[in-house]
Backbone as CSV, one residue per row, in Angstrom:
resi,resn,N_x,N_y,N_z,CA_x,CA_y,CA_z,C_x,C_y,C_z
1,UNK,0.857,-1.200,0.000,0.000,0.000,0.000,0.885,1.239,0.000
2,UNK,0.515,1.876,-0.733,1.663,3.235,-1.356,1.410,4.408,0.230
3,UNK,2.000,4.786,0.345,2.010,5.154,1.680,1.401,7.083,1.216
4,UNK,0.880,8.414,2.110,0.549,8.808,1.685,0.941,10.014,2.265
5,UNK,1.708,10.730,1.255,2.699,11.368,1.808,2.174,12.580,2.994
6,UNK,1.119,13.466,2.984,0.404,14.384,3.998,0.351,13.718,5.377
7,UNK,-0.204,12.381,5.130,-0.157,11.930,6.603,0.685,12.070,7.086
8,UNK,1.641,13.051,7.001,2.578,13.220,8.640,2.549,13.831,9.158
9,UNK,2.980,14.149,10.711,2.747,15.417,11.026,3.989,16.339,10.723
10,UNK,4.493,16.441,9.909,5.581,17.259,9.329,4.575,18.430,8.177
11,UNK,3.580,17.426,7.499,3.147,18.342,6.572,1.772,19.737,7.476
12,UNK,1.646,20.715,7.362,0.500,21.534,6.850,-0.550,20.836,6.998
13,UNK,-0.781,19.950,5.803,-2.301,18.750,5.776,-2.158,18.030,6.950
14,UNK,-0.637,17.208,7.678,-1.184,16.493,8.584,-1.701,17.028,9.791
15,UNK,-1.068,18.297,10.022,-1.386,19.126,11.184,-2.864,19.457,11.405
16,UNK,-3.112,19.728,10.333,-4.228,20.396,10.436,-5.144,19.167,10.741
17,UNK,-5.187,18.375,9.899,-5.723,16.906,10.512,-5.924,16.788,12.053
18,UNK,-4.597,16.698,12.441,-4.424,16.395,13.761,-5.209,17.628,14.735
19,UNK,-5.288,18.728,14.299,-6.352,20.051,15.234,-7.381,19.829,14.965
20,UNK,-8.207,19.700,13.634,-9.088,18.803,13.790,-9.707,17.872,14.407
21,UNK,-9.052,17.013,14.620,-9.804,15.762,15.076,-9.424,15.853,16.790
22,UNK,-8.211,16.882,17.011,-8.402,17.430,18.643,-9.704,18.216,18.920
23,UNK,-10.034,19.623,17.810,-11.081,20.277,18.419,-12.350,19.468,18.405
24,UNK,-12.603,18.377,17.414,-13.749,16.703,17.643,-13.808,16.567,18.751
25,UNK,-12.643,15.820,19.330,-12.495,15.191,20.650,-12.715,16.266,21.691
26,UNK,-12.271,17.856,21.677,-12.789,18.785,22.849,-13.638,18.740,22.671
27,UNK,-14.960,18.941,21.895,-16.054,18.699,22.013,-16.672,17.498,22.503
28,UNK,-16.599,16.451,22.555,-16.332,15.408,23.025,-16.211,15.413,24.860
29,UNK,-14.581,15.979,24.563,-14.358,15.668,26.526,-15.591,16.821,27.027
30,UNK,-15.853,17.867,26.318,-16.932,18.925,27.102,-18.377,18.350,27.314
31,UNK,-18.817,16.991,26.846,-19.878,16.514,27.638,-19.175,15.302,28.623
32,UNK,-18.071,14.734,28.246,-17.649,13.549,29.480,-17.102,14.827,30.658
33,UNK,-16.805,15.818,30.645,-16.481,16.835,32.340,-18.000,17.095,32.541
34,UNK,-18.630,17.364,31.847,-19.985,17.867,32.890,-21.033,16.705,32.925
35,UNK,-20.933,15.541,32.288,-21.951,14.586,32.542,-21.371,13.439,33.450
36,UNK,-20.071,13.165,33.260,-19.111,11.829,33.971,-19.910,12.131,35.522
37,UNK,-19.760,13.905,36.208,-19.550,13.826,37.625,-20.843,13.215,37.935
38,UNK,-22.357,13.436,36.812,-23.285,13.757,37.773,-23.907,12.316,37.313
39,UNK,-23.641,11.217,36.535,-23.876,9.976,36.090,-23.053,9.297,37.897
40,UNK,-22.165,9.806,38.181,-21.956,9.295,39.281,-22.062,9.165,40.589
41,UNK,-22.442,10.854,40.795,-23.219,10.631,42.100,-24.965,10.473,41.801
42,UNK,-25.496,10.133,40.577,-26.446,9.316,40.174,-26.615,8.037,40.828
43,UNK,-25.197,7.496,40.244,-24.784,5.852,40.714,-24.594,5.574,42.100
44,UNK,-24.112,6.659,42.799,-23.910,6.724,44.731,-24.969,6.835,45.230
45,UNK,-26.020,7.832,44.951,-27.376,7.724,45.684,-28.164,6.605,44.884
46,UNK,-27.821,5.732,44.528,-28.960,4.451,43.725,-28.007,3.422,44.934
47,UNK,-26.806,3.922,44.960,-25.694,2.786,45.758,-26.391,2.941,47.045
48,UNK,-26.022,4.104,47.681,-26.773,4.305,49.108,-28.045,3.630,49.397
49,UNK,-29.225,4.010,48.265,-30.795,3.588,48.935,-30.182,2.439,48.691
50,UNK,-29.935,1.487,47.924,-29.292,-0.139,48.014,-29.097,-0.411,48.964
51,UNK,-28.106,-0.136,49.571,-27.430,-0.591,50.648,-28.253,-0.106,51.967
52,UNK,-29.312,1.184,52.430,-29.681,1.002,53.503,-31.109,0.626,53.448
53,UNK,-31.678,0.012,52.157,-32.575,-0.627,51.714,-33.798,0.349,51.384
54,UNK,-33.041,1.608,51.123,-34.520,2.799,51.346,-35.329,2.819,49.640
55,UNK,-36.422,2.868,49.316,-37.203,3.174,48.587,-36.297,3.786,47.050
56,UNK,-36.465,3.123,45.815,-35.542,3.973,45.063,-36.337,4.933,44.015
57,UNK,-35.464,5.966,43.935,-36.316,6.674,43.217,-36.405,6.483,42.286
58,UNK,-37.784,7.756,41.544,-38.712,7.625,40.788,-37.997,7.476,39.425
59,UNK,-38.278,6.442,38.440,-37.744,6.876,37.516,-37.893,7.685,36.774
60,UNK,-36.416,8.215,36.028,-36.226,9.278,34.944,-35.728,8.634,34.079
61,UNK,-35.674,10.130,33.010,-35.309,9.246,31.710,-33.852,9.567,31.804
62,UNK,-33.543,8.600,30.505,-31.708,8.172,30.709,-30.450,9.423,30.834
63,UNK,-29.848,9.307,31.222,-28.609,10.348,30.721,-27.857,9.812,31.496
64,UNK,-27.000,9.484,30.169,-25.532,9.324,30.064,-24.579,10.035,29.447
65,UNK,-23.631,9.716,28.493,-22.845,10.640,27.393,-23.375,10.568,26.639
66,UNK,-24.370,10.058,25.995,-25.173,9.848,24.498,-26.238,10.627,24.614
67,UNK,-27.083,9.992,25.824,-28.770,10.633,25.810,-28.696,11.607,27.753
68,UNK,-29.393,12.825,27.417,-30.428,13.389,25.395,-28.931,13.963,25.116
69,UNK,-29.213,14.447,23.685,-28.236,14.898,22.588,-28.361,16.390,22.974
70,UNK,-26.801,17.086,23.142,-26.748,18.613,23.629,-27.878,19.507,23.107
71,UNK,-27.732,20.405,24.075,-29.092,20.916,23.995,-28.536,22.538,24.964
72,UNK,-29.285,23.287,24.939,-28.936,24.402,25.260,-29.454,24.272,26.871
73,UNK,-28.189,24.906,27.787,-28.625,24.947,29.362,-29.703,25.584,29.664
74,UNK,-29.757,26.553,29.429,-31.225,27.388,29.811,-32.590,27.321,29.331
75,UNK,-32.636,26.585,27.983,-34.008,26.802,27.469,-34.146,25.203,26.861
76,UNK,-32.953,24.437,26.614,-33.277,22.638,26.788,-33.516,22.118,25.194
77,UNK,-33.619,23.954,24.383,-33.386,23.133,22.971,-32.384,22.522,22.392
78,UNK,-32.892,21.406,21.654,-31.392,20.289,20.730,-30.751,21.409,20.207
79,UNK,-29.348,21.453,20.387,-28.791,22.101,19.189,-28.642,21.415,17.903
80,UNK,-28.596,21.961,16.926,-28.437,21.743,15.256,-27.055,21.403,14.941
81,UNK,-27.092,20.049,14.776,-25.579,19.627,14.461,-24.920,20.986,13.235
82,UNK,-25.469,21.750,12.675,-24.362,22.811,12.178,-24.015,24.025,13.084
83,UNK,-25.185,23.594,14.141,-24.275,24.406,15.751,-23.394,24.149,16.474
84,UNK,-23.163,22.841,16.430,-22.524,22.612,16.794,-20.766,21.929,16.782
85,UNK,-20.689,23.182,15.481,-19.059,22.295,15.087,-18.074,23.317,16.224
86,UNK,-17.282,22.415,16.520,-16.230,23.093,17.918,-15.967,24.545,17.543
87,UNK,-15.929,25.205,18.194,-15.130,26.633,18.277,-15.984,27.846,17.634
88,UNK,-16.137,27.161,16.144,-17.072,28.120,15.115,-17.773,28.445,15.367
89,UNK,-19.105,27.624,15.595,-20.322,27.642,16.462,-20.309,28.377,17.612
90,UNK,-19.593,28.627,18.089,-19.825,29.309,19.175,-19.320,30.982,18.796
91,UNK,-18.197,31.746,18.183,-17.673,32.141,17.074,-19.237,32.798,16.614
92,UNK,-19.426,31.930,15.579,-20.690,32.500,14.574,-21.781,32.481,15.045
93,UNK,-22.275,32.084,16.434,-23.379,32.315,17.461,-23.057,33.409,18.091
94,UNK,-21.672,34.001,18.215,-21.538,34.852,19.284,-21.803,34.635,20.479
95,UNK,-21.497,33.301,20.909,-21.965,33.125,22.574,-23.336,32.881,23.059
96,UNK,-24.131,32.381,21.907,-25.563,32.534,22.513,-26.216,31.221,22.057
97,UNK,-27.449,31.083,22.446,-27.547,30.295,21.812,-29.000,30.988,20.682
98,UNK,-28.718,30.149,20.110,-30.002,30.205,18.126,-31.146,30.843,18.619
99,UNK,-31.812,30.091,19.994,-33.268,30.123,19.773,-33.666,31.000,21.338
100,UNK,-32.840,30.804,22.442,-33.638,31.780,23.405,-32.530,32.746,23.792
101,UNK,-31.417,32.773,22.596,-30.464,34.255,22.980,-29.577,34.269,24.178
102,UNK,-29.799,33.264,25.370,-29.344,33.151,26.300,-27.722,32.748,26.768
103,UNK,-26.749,33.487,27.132,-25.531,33.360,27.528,-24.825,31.811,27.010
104,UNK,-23.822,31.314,26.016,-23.180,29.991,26.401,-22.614,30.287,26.882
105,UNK,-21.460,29.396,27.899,-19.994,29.262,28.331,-19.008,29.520,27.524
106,UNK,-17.775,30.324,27.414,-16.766,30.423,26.880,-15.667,28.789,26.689
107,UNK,-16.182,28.737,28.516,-15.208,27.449,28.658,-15.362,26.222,27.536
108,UNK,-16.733,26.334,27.168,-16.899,24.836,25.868,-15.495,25.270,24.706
109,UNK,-15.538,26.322,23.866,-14.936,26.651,22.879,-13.515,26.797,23.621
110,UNK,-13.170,26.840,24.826,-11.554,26.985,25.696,-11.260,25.594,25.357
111,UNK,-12.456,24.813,26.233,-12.147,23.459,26.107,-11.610,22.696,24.760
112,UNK,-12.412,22.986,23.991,-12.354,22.191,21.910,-10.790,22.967,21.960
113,UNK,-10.236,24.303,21.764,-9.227,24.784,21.401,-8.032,24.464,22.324
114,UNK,-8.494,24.320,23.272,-7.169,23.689,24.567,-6.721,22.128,23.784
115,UNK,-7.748,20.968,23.779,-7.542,20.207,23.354,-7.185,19.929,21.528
116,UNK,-7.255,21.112,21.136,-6.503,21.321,19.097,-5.446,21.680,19.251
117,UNK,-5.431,22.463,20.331,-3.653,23.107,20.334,-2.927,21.898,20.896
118,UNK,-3.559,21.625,21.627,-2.355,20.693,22.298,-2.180,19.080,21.943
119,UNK,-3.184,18.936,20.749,-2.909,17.934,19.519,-1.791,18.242,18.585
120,UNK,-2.077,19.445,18.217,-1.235,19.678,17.754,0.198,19.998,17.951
121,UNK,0.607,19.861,19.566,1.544,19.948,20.160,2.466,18.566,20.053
122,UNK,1.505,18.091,20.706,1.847,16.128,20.209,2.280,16.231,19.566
123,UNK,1.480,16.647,18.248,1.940,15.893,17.176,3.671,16.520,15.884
124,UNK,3.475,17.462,16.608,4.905,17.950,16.965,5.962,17.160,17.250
125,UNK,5.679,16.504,18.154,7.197,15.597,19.143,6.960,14.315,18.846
126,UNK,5.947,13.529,17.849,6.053,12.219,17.311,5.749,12.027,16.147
127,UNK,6.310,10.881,15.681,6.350,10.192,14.554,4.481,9.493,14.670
128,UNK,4.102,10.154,13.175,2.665,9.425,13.049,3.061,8.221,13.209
129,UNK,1.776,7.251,13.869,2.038,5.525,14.267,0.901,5.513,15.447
130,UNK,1.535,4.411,16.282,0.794,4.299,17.396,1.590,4.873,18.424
131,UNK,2.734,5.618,18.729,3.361,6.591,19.690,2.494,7.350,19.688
132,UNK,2.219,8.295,18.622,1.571,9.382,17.827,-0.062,9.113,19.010
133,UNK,-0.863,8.558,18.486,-1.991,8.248,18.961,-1.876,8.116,20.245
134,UNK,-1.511,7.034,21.218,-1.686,6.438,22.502,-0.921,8.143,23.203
135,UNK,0.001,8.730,22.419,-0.125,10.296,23.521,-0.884,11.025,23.314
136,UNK,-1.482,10.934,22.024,-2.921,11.957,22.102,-3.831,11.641,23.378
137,UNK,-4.088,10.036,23.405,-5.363,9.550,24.036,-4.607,10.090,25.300
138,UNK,-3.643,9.927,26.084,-2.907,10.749,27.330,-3.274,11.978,27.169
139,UNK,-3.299,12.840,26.258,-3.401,14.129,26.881,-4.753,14.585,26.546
140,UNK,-5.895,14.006,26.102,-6.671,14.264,26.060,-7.504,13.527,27.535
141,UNK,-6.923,12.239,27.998,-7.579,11.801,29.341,-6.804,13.191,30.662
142,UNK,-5.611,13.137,30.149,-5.606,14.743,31.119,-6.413,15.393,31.233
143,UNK,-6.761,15.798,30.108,-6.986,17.705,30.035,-8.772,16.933,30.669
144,UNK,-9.314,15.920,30.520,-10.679,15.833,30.966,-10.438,15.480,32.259
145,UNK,-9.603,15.324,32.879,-9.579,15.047,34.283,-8.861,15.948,35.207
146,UNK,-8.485,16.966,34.151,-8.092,18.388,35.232,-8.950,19.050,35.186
147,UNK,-9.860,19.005,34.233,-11.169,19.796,34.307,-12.338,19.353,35.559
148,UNK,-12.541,18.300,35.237,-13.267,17.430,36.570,-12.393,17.573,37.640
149,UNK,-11.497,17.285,38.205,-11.154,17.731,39.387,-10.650,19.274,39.570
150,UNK,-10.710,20.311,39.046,-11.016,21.200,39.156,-12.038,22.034,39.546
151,UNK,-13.825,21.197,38.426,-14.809,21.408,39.379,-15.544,20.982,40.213
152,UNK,-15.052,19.593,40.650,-15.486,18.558,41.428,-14.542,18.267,42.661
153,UNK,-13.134,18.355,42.852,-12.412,17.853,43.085,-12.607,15.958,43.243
154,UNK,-12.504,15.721,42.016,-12.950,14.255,41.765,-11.833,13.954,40.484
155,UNK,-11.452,12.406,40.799,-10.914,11.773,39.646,-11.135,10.653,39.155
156,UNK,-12.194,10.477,38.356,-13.031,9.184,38.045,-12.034,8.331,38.008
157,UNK,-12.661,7.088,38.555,-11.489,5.682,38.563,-12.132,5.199,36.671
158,UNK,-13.489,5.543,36.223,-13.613,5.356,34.773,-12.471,5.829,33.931
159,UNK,-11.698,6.727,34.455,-10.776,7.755,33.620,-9.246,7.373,33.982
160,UNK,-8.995,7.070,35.270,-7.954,6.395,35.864,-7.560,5.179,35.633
161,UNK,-8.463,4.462,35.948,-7.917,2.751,35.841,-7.433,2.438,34.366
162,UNK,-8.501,2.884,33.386,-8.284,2.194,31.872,-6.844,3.089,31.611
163,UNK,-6.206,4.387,32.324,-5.176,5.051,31.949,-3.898,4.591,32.343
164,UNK,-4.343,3.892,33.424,-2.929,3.510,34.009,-3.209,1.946,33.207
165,UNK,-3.645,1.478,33.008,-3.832,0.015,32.152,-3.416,0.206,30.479
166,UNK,-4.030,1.338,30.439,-3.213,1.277,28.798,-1.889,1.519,28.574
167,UNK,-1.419,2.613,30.060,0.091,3.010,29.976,1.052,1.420,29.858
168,UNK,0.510,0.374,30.942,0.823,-0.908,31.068,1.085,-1.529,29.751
169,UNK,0.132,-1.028,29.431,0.099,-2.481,27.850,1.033,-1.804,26.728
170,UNK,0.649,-0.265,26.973,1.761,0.191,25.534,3.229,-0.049,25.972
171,UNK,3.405,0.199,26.916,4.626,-0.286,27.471,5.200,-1.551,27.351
172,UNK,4.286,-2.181,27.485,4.530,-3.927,26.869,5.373,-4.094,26.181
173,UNK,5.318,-3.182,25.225,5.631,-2.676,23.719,6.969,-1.629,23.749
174,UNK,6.870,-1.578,24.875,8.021,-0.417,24.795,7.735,0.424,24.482
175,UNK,6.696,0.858,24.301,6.123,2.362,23.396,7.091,3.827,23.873
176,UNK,6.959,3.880,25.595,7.352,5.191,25.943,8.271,4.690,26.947
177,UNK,8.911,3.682,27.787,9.230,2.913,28.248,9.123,1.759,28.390
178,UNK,10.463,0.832,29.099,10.326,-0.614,29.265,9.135,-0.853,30.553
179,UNK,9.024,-1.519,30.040,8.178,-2.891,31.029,7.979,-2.707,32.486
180,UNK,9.698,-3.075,32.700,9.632,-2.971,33.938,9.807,-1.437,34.770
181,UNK,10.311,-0.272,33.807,10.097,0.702,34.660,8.380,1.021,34.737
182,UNK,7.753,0.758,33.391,6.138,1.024,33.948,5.854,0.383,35.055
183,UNK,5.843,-0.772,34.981,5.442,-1.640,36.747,5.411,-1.043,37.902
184,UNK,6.862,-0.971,37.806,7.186,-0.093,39.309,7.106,1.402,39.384
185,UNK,6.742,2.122,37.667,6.030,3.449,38.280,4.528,3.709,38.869
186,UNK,4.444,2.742,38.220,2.672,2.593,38.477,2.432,1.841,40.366
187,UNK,3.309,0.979,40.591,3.383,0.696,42.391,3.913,2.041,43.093
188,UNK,5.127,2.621,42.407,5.589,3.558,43.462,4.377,4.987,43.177
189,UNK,4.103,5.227,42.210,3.345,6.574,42.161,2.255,6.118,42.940
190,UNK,1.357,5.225,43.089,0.467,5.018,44.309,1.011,5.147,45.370
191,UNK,2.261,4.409,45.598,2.798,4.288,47.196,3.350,5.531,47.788
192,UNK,3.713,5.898,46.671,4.266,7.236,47.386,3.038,8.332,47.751
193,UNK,2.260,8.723,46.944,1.645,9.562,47.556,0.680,8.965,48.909
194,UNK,0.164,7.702,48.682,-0.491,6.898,49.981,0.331,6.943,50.792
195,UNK,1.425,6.820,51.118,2.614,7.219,52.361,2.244,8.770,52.730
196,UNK,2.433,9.752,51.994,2.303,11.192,52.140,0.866,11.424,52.843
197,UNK,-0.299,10.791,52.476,-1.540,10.589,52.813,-1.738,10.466,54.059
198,UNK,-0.742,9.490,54.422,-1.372,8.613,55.666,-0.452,9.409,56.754
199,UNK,0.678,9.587,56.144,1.894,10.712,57.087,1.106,11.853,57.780
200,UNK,0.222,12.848,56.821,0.074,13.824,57.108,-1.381,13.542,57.925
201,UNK,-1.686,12.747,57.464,-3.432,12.629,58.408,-3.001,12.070,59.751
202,UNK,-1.757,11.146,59.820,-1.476,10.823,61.273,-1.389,12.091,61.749
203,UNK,-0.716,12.729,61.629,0.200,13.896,61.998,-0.633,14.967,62.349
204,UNK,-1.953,15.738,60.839,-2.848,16.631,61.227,-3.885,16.725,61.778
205,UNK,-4.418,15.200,61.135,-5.722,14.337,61.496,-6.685,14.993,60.523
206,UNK,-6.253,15.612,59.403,-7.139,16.051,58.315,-6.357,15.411,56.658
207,UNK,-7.234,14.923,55.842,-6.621,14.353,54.614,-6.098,15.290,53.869
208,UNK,-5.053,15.177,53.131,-4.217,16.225,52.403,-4.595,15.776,51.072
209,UNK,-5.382,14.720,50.325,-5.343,14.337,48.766,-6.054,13.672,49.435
210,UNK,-7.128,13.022,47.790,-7.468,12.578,47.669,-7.118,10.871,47.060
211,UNK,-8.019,9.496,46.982,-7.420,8.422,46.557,-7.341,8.625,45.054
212,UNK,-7.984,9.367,44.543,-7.794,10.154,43.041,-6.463,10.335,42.317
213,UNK,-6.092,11.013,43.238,-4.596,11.572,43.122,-3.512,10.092,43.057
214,UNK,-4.215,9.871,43.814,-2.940,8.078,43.789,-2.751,7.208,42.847
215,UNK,-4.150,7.052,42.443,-4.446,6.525,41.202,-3.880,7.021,39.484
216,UNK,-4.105,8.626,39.618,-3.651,9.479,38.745,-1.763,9.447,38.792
217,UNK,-0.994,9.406,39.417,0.021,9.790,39.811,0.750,7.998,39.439
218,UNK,-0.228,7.059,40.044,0.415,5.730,39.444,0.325,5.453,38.115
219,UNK,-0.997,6.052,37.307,-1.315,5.927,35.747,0.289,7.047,35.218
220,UNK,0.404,7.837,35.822,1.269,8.794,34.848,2.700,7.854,34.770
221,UNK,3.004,7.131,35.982,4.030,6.489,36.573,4.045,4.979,35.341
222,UNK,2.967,4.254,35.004,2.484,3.384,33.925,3.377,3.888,32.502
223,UNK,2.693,5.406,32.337,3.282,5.423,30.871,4.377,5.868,30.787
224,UNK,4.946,6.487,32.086,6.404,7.216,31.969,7.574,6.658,32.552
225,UNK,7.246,5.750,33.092,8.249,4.991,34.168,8.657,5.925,35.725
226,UNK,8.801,4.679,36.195,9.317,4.946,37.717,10.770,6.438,37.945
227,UNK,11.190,6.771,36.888,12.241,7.897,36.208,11.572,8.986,36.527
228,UNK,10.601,9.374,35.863,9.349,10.161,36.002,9.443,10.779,36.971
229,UNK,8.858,10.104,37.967,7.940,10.493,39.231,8.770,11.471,40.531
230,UNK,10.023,11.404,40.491,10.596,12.576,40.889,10.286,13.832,40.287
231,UNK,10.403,14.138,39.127,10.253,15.552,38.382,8.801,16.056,38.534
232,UNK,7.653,14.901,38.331,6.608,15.018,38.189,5.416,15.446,39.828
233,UNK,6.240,14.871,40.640,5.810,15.428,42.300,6.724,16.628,42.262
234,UNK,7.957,17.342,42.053,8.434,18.359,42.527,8.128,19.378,41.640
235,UNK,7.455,19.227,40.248,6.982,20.154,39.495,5.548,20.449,40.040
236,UNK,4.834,19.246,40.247,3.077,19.834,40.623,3.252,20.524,42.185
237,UNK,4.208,20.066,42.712,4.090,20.884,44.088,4.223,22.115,43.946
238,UNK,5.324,22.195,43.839,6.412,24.125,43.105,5.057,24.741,42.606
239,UNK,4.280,24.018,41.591,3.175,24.774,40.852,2.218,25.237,41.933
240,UNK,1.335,23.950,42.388,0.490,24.067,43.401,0.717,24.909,44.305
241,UNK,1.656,24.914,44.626,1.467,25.486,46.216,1.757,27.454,45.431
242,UNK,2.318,27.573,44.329,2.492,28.686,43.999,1.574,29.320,43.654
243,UNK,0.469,28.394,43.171,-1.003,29.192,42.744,-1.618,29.034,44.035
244,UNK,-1.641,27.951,44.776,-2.226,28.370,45.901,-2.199,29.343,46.934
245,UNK,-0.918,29.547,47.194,-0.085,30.731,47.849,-0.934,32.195,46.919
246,UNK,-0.788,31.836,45.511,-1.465,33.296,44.976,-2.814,33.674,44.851
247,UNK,-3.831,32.478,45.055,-4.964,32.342,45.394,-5.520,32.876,46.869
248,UNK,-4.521,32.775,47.445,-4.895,32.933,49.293,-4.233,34.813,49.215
249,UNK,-3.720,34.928,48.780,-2.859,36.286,48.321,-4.143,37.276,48.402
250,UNK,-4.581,36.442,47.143,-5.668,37.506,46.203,-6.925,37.225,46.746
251,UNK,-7.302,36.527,48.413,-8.471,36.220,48.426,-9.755,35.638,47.640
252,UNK,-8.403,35.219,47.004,-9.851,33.756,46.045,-9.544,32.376,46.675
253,UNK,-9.191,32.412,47.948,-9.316,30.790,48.176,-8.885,31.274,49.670
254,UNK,-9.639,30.522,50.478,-9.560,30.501,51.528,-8.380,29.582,52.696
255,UNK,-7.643,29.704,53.413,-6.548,28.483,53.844,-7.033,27.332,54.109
256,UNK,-8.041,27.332,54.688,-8.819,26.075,55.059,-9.420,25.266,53.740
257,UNK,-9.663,25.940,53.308,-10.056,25.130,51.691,-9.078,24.400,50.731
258,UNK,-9.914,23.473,50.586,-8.878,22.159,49.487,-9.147,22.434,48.261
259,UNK,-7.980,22.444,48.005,-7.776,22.832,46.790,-7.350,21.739,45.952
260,UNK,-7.978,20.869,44.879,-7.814,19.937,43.724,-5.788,20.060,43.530
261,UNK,-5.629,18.334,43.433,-4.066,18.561,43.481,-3.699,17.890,41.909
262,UNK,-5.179,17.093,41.691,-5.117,16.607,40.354,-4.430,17.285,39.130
263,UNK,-5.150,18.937,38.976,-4.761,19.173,37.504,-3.365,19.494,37.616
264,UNK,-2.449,19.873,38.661,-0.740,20.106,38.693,-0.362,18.558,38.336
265,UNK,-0.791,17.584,39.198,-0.111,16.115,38.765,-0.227,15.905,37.150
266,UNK,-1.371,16.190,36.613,-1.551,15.888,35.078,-1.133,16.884,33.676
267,UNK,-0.586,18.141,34.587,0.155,19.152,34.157,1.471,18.614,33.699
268,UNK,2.056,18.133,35.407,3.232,17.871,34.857,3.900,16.837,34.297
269,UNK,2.577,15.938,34.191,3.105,14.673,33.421,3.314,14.944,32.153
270,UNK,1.827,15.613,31.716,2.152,15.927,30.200,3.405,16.681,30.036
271,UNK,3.934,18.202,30.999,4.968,18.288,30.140,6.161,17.023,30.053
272,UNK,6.394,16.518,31.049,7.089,15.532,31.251,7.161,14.796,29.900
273,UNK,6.105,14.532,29.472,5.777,13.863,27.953,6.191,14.327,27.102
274,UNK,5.801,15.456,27.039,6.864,16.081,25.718,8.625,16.839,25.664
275,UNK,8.813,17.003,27.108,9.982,17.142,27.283,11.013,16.721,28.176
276,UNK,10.427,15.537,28.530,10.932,14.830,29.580,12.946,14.798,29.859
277,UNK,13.442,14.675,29.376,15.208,14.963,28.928,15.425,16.105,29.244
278,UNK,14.829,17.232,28.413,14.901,18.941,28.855,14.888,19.276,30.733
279,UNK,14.155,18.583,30.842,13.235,18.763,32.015,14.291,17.889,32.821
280,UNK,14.788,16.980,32.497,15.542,16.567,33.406,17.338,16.708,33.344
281,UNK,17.145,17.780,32.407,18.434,18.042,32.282,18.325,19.695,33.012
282,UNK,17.650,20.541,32.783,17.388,21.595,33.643,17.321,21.435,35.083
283,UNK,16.770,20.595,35.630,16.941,20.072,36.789,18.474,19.800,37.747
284,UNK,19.335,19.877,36.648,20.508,18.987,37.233,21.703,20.522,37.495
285,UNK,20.812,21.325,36.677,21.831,22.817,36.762,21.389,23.489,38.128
């Protein structure tokens, strides 16, 4: 099969490809962040009356990621699939929606363009293949799980487990590392922060992270190896605590308030991903 020369990401055509089918997928992660949280504490209060045997409620109709099909927040009409192509649509709506004029979110069209740019970032630092791909699917399970624990402080184990399992298997392969450093990044990035966990709750008697974070921190540890996980805890801290520090500054966050530790861990994996050597060669000066 004659091979075809645009498909790369070297060309113009492949790039653009590749922002494409990122601003798809932001559209995409912008119903798995606002439907994932509430499909689940759906699933906790159906869990609860279960378990203390109470009466379950009434049924409704379905919603999941499929059903119903987007629809405008305030007034509940379907949007028109030519409303809804990423970025434009919102662009050539001017922020509103078609039929009751009423305010959209900026964040949808942040979201589609966060996730094109940073396809296209990828696809920058790899060879089209399956490298190419399996780091897209990484930084696109990021960017939806810094968003959710940002407004949830939550990190779906739906989003976690299959991440740290695929890091496993591409690794198999050697994809981004051997074998055995995935193994043992994926044991130590749990263990370590569950040590830090249990340290500080002996110590304060209040939890410092969540089991989210453990999970997240062992998946990054999966695709990057046990190498990793130094750079990747002393970068989200440095970060964290610097926005937090500037948050408490500026009276947008209170000291007593927890603050999500998720999106710094998935920050710095990704850069880690694309510049992992840099990053650990800056380090050493």
């Amino acid at each position: 099969m004659p091979e075809l020369g645009f498909m790369t990401t070297e060309t113009p055509a492949g790039l653009l490809l590749i922002l494409v089918v990122g601003l798809v997928v932001g559209s995409f992660l912008n119903v798995v962040i606002l439907r994932l949280p509430i499909m689940m504490q759906a699933q906790w209060r159906k869990d609860c009356r279960e378990l203390l045997a109470c009466e379950p409620e009434p049924a409704s109709e379905p919603f999941n990621l499929a059903t119903p099909g987007s629809h405008c927040p305030a007034c509940q009409t379907p949007i028109k699939p030519w409303h809804n192509v990423p970025v434009l649509s919102w662009l050539i709506l001017r922020g509103r929606c078609s039929y009751c004029q009423s305010k959209i979110s900026s964040r949808y069209p942040l979201v589609e363009l966060a996730s094109g740019i940073a396809s296209v970032v990828v696809a920058t630092q790899f060879e089209w293949g399956s490298q190419l791909a399996l780091a897209l699917v990484f930084t696109w399970s990021l960017l939806c799980l810094t968003l959710i624990d940002w407004d949830h402080q939550l990190l779906p184990d739906d989003i976690t487990l299959p991440l740290l399992w695929l890091g496993l298997m591409a690794n198999f392969w050697g994809i981004f590392t051997d074998l055995e450093s995935a193994v043992l990044g994926a044991v130590l990035g749990y263990g370590i922060l569950w040590s830090v966990y249990w340290i500080f709750k002996l110590l304060t008697k209040k939890e410092g992270m969540g089991y989210g974070d453990f999970k997240l921190l062992a998946a990054l540890g999966a695709w990057l190896g046990w190498q990793a996980l130094p750079m990747i805890i002393l970068l989200s801290s440095l970060v964290g605590a610097t926005i937090g520090i500037g948050l408490i500054v500026l009276k947008r966050l209170q000291r007593d308030q927890p603050m999500p530790f998720g999106p710094y861990l998935a920050a710095a994996g990704w850069l880690f991903l694309m510049m992992g050597d840099r990053l650990t060669q800056w380090s050493l000066y």
